[in-house]
N, CA, C and O atoms as CSV, one atom per row, in Angstrom:
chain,resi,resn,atom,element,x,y,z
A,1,UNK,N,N,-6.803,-9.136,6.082
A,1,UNK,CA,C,-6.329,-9.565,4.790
A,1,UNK,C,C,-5.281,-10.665,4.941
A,1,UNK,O,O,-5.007,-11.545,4.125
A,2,UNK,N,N,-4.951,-10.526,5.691
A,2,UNK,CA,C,-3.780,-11.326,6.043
A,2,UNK,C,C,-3.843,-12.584,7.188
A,2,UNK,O,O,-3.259,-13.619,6.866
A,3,UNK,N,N,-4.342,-12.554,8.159
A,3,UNK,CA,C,-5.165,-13.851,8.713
A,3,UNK,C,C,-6.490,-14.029,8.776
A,3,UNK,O,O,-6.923,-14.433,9.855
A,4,UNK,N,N,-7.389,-13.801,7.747
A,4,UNK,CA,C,-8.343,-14.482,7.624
A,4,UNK,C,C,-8.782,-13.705,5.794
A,4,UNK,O,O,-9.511,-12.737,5.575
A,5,UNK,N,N,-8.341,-14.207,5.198
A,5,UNK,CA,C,-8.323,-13.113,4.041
A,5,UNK,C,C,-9.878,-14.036,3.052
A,5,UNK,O,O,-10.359,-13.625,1.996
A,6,UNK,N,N,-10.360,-15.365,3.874
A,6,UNK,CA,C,-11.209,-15.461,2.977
A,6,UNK,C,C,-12.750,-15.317,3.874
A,6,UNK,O,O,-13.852,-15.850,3.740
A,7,UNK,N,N,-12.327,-14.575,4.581
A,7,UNK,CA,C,-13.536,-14.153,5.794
A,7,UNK,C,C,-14.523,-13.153,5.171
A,7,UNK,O,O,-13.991,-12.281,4.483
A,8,UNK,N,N,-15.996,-13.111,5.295
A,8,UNK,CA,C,-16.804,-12.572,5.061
A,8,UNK,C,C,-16.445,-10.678,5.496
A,8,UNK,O,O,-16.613,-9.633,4.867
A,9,UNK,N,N,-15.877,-11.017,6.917
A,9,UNK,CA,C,-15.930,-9.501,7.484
A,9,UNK,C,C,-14.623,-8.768,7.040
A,9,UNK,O,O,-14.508,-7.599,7.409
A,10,UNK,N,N,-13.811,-9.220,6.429
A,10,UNK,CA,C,-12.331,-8.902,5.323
A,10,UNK,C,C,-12.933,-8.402,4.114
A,10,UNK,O,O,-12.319,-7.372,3.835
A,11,UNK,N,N,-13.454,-8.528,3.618
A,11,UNK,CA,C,-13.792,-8.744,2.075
A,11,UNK,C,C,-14.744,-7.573,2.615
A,11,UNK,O,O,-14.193,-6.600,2.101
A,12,UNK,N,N,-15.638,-7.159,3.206
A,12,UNK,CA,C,-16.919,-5.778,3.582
A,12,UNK,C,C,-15.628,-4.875,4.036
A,12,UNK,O,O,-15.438,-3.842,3.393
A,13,UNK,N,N,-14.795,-5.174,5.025
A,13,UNK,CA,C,-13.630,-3.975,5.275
A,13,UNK,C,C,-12.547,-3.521,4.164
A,13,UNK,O,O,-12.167,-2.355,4.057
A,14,UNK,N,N,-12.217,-4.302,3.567
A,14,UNK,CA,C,-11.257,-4.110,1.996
A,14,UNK,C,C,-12.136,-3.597,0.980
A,14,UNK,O,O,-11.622,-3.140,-0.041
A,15,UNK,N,N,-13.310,-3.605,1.101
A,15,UNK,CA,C,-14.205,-2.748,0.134
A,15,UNK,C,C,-14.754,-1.613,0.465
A,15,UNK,O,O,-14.943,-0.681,-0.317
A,16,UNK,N,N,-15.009,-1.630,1.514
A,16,UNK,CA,C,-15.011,-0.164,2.265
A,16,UNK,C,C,-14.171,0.694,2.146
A,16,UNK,O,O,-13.016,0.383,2.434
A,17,UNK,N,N,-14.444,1.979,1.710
A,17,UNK,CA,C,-14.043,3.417,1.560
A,17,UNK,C,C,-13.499,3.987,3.269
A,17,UNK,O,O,-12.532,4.653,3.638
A,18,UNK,N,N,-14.685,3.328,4.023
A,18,UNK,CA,C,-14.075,4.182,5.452
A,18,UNK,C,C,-12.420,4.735,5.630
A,18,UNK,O,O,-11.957,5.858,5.426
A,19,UNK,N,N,-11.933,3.819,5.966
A,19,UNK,CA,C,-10.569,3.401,6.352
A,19,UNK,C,C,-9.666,4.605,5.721
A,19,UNK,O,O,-8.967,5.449,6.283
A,20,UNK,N,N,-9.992,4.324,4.093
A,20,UNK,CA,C,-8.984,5.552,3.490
A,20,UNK,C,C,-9.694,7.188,3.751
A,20,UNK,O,O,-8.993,8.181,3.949
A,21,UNK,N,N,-11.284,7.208,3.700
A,21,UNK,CA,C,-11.599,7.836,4.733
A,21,UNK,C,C,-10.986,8.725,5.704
A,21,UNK,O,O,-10.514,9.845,5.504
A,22,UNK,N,N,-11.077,7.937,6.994
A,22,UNK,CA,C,-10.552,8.055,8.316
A,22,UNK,C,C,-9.229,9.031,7.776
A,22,UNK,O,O,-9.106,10.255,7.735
A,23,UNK,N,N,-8.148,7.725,7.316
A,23,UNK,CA,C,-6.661,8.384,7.229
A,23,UNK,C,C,-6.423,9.360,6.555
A,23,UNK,O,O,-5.409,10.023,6.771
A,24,UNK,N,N,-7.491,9.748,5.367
A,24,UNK,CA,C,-7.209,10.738,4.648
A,24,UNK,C,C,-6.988,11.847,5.456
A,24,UNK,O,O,-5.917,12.443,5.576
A,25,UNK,N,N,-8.495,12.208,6.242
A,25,UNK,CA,C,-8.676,13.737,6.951
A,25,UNK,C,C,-7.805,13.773,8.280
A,25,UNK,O,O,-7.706,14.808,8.938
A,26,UNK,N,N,-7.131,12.493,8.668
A,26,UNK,CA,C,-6.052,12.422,9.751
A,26,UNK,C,C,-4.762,13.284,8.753
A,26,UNK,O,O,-4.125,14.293,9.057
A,27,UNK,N,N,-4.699,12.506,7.587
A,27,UNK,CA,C,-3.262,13.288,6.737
A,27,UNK,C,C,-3.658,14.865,6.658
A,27,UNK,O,O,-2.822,15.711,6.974
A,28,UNK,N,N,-4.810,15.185,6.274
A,28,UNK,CA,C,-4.801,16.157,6.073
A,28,UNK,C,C,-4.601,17.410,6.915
A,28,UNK,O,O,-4.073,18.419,6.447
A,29,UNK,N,N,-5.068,17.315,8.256
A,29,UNK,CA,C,-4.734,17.500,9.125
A,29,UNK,C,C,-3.096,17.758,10.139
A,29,UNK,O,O,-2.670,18.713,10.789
A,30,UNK,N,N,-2.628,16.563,9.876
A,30,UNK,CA,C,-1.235,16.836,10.305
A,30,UNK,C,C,-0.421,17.537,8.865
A,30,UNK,O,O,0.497,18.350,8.968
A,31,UNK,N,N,-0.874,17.122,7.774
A,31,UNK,CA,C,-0.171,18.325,6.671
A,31,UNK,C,C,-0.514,19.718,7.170
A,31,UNK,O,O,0.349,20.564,7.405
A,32,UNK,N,N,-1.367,19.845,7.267
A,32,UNK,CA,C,-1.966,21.251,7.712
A,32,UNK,C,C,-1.278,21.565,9.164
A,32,UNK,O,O,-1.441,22.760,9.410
A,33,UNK,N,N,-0.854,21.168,9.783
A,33,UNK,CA,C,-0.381,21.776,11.214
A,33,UNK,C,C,1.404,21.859,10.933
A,33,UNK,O,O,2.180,22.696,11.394
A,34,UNK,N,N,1.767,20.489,9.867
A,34,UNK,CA,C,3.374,20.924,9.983
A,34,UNK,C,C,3.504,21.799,8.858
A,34,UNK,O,O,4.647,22.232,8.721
A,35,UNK,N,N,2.494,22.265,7.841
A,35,UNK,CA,C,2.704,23.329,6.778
A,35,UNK,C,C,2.892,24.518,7.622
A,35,UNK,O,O,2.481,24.830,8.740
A,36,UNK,N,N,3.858,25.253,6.484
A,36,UNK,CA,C,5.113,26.511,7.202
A,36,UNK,C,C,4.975,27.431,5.927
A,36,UNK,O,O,4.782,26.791,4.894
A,37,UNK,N,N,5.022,28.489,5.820
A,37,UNK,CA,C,5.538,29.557,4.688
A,37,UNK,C,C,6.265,29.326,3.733
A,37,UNK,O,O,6.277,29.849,2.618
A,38,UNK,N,N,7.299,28.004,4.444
A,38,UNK,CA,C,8.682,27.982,3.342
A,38,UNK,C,C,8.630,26.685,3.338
A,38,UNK,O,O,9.666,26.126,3.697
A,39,UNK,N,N,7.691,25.987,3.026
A,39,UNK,CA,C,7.775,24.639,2.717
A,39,UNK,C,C,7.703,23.854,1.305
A,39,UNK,O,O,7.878,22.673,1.003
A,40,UNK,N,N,7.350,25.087,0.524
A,40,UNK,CA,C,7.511,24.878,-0.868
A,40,UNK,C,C,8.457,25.266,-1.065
A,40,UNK,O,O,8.762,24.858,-2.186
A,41,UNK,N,N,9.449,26.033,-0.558
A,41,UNK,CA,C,10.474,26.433,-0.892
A,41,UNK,C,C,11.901,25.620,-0.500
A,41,UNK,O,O,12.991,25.684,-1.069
A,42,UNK,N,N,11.555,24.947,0.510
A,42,UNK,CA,C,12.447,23.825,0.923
A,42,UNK,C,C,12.291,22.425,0.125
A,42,UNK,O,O,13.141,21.547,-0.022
A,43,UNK,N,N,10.790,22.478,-0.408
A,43,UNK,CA,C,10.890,20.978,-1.641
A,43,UNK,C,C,11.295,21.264,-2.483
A,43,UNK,O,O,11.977,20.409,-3.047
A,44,UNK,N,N,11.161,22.729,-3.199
A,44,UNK,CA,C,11.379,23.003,-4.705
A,44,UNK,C,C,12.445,24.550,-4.517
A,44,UNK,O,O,12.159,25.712,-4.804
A,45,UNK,N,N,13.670,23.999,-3.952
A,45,UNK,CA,C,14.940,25.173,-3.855
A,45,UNK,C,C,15.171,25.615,-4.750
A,45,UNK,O,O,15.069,26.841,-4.778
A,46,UNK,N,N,15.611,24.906,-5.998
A,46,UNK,CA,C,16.324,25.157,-7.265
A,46,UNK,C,C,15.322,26.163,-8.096
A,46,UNK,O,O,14.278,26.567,-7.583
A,47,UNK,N,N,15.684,26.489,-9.271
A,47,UNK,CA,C,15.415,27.737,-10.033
A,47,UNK,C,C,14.328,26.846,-10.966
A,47,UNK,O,O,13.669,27.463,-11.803
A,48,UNK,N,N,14.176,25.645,-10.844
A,48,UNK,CA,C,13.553,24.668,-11.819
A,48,UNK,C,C,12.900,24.160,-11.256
A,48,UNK,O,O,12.887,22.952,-11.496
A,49,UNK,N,N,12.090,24.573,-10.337
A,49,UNK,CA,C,11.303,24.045,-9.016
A,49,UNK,C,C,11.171,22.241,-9.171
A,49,UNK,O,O,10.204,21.515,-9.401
A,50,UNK,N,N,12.427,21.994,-8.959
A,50,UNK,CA,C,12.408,20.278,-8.822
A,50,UNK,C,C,12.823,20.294,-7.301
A,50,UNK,O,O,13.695,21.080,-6.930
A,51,UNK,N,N,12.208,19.437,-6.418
A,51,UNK,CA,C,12.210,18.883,-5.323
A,51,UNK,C,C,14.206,18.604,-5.142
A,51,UNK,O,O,15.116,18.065,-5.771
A,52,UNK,N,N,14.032,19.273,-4.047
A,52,UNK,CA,C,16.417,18.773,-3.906
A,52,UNK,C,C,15.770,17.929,-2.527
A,52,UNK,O,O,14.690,17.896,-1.937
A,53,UNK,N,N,17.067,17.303,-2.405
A,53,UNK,CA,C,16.922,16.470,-1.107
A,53,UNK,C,C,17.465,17.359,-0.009
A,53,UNK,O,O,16.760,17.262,0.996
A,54,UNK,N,N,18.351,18.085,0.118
A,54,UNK,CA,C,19.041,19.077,1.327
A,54,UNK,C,C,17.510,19.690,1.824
A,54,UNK,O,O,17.414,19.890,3.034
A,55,UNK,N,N,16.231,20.021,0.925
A,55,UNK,CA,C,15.588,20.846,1.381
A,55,UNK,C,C,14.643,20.056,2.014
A,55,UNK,O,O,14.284,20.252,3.175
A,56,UNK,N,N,14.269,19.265,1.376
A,56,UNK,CA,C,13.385,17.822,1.996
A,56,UNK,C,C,13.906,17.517,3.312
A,56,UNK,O,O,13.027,17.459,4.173
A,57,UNK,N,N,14.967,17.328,3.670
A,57,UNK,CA,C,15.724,16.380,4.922
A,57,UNK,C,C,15.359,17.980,5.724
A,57,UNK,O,O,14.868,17.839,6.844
A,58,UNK,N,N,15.499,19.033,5.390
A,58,UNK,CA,C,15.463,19.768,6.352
A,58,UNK,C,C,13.742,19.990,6.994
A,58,UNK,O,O,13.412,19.960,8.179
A,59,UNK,N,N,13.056,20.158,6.077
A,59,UNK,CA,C,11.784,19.539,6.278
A,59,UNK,C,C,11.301,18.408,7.148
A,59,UNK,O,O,10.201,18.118,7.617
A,60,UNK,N,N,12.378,17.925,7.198
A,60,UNK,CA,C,11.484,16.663,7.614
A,60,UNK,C,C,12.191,16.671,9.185
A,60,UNK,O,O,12.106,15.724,9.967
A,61,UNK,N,N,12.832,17.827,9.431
A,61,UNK,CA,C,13.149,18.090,11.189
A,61,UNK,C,C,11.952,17.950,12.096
A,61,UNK,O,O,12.026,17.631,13.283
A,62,UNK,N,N,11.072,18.161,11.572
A,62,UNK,CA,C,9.572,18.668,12.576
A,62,UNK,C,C,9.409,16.944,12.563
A,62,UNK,O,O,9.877,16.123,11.774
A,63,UNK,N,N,8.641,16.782,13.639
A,63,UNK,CA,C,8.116,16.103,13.643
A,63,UNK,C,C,7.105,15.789,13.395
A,63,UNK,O,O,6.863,14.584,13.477
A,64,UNK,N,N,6.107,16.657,13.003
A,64,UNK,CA,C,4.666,16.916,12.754
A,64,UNK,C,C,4.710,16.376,11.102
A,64,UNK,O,O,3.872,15.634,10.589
A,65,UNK,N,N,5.847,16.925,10.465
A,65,UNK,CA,C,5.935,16.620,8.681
A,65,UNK,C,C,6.340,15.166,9.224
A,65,UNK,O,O,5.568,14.363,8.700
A,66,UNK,N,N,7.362,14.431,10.175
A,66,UNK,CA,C,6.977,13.395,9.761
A,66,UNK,C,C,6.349,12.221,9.989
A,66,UNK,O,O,6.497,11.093,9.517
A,67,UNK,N,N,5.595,12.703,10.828
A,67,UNK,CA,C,4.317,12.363,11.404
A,67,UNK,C,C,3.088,12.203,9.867
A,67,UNK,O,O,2.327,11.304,9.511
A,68,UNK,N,N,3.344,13.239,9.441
A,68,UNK,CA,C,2.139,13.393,8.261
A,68,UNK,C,C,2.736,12.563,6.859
A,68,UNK,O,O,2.043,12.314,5.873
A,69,UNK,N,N,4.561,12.109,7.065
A,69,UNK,CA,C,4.900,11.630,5.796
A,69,UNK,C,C,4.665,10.004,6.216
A,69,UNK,O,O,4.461,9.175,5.329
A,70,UNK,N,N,4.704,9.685,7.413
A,70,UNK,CA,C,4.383,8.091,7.916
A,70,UNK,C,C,3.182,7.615,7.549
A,70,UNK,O,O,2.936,6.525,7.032
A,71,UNK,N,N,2.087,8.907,7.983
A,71,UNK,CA,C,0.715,8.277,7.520
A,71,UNK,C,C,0.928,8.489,5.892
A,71,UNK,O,O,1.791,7.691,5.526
A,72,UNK,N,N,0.723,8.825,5.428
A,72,UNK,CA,C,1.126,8.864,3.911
A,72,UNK,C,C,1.520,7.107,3.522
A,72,UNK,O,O,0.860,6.213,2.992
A,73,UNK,N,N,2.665,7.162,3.980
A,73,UNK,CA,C,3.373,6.223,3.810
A,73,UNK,C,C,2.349,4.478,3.669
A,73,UNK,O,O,2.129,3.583,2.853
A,74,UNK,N,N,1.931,4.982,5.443
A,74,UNK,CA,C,0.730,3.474,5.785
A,74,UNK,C,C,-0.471,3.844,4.742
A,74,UNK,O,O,-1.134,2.872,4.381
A,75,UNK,N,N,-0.813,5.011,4.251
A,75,UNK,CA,C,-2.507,4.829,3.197
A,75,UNK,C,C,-1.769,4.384,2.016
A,75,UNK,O,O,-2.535,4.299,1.057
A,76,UNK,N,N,-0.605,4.080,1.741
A,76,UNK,CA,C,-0.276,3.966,0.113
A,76,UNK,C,C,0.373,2.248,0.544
A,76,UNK,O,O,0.103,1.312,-0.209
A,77,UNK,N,N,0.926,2.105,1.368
A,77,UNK,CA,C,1.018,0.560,1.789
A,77,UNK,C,C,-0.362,0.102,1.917
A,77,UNK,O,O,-0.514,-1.026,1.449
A,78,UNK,N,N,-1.534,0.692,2.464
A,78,UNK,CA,C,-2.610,-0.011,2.822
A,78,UNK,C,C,-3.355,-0.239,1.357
A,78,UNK,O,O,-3.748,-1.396,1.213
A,79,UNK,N,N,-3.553,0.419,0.536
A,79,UNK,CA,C,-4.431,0.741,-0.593
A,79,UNK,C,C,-3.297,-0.113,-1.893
A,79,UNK,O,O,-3.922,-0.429,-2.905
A,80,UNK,N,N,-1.603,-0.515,-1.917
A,80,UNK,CA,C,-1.633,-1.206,-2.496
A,80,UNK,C,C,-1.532,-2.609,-2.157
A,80,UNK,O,O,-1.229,-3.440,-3.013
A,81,UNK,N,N,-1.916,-3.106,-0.213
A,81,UNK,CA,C,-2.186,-4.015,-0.173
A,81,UNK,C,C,-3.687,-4.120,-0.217
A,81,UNK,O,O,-4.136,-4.796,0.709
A,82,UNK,N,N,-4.208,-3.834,-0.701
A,82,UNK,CA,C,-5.640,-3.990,-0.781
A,82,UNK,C,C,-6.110,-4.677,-2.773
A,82,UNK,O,O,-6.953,-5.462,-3.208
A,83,UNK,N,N,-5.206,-3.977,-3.302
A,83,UNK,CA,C,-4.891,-4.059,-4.839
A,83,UNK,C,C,-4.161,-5.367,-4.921
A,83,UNK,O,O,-4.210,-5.659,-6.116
A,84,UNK,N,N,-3.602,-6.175,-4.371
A,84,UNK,CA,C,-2.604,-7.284,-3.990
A,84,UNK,C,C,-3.831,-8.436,-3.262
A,84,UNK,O,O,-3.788,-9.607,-3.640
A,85,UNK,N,N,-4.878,-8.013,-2.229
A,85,UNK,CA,C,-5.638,-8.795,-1.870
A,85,UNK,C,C,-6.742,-9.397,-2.757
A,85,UNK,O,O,-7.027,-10.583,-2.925
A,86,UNK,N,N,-7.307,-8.265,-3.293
A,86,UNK,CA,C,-8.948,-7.944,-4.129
A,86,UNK,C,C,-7.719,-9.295,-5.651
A,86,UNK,O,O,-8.083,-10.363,-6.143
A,87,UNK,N,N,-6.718,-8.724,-5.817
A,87,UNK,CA,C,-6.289,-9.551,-6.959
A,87,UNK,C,C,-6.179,-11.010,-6.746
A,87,UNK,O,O,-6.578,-11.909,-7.487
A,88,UNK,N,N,-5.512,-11.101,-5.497
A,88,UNK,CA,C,-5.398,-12.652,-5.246
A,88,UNK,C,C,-6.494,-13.425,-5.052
A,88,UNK,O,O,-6.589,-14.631,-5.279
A,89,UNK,N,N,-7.411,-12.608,-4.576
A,89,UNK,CA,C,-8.636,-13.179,-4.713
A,89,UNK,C,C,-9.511,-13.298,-6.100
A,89,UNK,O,O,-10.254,-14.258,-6.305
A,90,UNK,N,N,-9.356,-12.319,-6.938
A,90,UNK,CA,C,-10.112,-12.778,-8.032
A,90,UNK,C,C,-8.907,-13.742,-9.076
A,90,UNK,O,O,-9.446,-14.333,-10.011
A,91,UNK,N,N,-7.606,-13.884,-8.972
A,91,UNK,CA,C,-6.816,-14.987,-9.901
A,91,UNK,C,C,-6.620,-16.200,-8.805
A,91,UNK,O,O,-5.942,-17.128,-9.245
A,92,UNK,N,N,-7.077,-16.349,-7.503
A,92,UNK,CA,C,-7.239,-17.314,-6.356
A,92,UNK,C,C,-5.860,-17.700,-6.067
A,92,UNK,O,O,-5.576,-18.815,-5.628
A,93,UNK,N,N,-4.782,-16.556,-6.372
A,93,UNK,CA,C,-3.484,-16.661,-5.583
A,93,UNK,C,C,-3.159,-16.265,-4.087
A,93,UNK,O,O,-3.721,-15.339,-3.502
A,94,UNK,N,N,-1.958,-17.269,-3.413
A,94,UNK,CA,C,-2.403,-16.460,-2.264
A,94,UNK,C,C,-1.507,-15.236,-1.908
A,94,UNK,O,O,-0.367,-15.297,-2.370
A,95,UNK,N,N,-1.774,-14.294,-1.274
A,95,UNK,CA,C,-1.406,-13.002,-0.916
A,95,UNK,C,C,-0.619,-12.914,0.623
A,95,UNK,O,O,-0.444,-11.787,1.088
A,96,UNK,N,N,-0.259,-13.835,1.220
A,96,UNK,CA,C,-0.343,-13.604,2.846
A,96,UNK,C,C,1.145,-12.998,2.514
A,96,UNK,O,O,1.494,-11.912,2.975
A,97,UNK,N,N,2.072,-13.870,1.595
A,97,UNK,CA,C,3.326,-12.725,1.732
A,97,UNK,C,C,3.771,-11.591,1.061
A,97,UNK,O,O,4.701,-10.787,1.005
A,98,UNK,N,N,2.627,-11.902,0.549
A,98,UNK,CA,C,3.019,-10.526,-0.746
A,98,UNK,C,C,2.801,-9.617,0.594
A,98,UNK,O,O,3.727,-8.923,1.016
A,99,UNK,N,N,1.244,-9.666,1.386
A,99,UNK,CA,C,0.761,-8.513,1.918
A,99,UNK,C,C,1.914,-8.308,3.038
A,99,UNK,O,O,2.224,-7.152,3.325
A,100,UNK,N,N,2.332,-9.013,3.455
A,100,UNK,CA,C,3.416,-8.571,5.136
A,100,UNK,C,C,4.266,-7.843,4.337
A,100,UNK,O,O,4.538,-6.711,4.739
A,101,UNK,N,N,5.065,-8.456,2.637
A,101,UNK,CA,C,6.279,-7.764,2.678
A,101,UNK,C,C,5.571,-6.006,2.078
A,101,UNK,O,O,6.235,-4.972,2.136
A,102,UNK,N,N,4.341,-6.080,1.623
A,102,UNK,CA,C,4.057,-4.772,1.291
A,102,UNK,C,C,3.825,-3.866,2.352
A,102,UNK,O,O,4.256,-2.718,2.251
A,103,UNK,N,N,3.269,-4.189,3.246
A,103,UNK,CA,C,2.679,-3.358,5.345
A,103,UNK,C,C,4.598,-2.875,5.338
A,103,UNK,O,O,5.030,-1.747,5.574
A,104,UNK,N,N,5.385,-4.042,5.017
A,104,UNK,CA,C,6.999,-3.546,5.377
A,104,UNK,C,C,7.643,-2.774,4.448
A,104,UNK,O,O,8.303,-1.857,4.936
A,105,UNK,N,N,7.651,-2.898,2.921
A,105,UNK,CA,C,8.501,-2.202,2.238
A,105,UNK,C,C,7.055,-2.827,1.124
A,105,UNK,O,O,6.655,-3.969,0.901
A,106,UNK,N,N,6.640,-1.618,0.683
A,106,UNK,CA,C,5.736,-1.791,-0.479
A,106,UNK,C,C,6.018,-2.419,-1.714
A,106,UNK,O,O,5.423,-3.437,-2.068
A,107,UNK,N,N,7.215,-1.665,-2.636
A,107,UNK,CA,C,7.788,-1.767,-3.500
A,107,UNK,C,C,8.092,-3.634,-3.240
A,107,UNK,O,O,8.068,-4.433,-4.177
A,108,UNK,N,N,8.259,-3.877,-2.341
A,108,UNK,CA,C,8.877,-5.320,-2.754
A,108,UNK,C,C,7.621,-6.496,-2.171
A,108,UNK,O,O,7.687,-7.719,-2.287
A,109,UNK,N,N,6.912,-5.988,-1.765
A,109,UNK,CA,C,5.419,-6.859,-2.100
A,109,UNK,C,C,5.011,-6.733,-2.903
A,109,UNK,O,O,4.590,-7.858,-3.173
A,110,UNK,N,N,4.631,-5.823,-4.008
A,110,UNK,CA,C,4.121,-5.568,-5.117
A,110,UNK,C,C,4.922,-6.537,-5.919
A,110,UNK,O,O,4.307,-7.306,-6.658
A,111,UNK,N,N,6.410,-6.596,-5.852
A,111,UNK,CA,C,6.973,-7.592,-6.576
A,111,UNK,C,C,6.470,-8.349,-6.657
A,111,UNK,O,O,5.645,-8.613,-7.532
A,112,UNK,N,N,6.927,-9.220,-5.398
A,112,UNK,CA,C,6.409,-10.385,-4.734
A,112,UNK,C,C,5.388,-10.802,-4.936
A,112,UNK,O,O,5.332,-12.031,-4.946
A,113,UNK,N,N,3.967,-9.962,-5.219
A,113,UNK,CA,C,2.688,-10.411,-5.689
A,113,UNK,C,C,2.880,-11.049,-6.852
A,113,UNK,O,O,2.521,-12.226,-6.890
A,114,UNK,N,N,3.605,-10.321,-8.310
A,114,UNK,CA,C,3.413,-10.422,-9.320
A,114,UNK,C,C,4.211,-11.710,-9.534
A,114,UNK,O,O,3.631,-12.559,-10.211
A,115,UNK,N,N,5.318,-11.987,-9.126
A,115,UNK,CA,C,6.300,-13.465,-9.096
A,115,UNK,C,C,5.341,-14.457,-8.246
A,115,UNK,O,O,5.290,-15.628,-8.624
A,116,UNK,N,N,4.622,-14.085,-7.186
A,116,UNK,CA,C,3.860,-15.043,-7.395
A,116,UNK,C,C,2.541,-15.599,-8.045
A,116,UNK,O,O,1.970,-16.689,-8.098
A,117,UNK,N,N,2.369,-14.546,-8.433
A,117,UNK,CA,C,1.136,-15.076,-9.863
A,117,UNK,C,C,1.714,-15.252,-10.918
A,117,UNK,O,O,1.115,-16.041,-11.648
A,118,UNK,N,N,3.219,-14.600,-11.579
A,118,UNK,CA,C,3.298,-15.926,-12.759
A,118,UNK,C,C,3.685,-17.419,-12.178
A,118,UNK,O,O,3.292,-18.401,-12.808
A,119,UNK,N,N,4.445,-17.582,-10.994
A,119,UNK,CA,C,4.860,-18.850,-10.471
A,119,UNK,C,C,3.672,-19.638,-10.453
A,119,UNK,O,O,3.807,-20.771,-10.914
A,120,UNK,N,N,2.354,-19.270,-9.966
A,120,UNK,CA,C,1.697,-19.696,-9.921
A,120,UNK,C,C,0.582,-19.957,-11.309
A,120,UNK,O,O,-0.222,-20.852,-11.568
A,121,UNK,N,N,0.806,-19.276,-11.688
A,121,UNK,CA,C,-0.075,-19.139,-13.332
A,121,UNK,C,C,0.997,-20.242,-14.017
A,121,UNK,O,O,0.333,-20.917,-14.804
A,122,UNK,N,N,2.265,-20.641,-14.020
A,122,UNK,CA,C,2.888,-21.599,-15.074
A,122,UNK,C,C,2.326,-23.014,-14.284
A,122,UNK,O,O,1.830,-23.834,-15.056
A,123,UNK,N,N,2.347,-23.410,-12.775
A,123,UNK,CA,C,2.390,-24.279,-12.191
A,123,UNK,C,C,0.605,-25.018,-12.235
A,123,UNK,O,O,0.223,-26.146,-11.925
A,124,UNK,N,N,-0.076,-23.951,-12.694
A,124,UNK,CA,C,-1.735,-24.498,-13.001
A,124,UNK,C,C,-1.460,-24.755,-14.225
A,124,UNK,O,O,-1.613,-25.973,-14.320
A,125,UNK,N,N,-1.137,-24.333,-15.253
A,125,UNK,CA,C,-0.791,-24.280,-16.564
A,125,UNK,C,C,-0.332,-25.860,-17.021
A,125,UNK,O,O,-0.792,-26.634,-17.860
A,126,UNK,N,N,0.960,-25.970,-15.922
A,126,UNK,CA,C,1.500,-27.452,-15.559
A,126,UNK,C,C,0.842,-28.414,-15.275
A,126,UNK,O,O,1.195,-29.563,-15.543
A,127,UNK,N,N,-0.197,-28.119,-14.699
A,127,UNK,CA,C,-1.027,-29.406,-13.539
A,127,UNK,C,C,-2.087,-28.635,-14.097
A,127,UNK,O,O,-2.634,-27.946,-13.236
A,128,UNK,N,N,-2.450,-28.542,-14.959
A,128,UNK,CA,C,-4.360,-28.431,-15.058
A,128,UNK,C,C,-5.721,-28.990,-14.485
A,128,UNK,O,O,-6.870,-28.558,-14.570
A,129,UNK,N,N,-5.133,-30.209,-13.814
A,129,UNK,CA,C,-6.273,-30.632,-13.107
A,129,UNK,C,C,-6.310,-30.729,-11.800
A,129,UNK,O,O,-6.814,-31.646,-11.153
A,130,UNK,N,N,-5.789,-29.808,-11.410
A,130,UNK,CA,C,-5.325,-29.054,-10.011
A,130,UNK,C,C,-6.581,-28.342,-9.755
A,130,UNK,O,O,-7.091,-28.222,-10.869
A,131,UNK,N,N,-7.395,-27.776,-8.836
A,131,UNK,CA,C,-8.463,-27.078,-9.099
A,131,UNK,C,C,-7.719,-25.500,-8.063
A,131,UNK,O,O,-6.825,-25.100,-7.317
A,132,UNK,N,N,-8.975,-25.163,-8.813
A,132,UNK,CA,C,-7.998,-23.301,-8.116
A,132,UNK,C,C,-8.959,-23.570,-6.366
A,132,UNK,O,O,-9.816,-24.358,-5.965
A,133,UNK,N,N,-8.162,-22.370,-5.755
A,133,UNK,CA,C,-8.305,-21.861,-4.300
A,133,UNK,C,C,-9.424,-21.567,-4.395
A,133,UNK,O,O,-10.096,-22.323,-3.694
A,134,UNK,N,N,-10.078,-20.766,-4.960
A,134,UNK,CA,C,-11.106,-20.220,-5.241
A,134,UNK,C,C,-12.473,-21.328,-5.172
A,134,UNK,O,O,-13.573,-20.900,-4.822
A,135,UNK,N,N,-12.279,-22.708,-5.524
A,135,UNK,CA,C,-13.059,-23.352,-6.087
A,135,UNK,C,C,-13.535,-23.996,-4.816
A,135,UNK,O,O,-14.711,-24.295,-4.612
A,136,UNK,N,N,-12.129,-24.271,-3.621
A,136,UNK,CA,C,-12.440,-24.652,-2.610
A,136,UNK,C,C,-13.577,-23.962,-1.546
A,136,UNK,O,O,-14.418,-24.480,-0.810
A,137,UNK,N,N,-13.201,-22.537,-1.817
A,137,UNK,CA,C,-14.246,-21.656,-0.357
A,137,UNK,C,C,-15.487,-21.354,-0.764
A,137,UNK,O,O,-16.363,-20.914,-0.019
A,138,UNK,N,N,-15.648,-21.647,-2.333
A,138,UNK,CA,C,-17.128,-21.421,-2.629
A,138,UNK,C,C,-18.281,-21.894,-1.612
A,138,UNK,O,O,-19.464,-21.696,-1.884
């Protein structure tokens, strides 16, 4: 997606199911080996079963939970850089930094996508006879 994002064999792998696939039954798996008796009871301490953080952090001693909260972490970075790619490609913006800063901190690629499609949506708007990205790789 990210160095070669207008490649034939990008576009069959970003549409492919495998991948989330694969990582799913990997998550599921390490959830299943660091799940404990009292692990609902360490997310949801309080009398109002809301998630506390004292019980979470203690949770997250094993390494196995956070082993299983990392992958987590990479299928929800991967799937909303994939939502960030499939987009830039159909409004023919480009994505290369949205996608690095999302692989690094999600929340602020997702930004980053959207500032750069209005930046880019006023600046065609501006120059209309600019032709889109899109028009070139046909």
């Amino acid at each position: 997606m990210i160095l070669a994002p207008h490649a034939t064999w990008t576009k069959k792998f970003v549409e492919s199911s495998i991948p989330y696939v694969v990582l799913g039954v990997l998550y599921v798996y390490l959830l299943a080996l660091s799940w404990s008796p009292e692990t609902l009871h360490l997310m949801f301490a309080s009398k109002y079963w809301l998630p506390e953080l004292p019980g979470i952090t203690r949770m997250f001693s094993s390494t196995l939970t956070v082993a299983s909260a990392w992958l987590h972490l990479l299928v929800v970075d991967l799937f909303a850089g994939r939502q960030i790619y499939l987009d830039g490609l159909r409004c023919s913006t480009e994505t290369r930094h949205s996608l690095v800063l999302c692989l690094l901190f999600c929340p602020v690629g997702i930004l980053s996508h959207f500032f750069t499609k209005a930046v880019v949506h006023l600046w065609r708007k501006a120059n209309s006879d600019v032709p889109n990205v899109a028009e070139l790789y046909s």
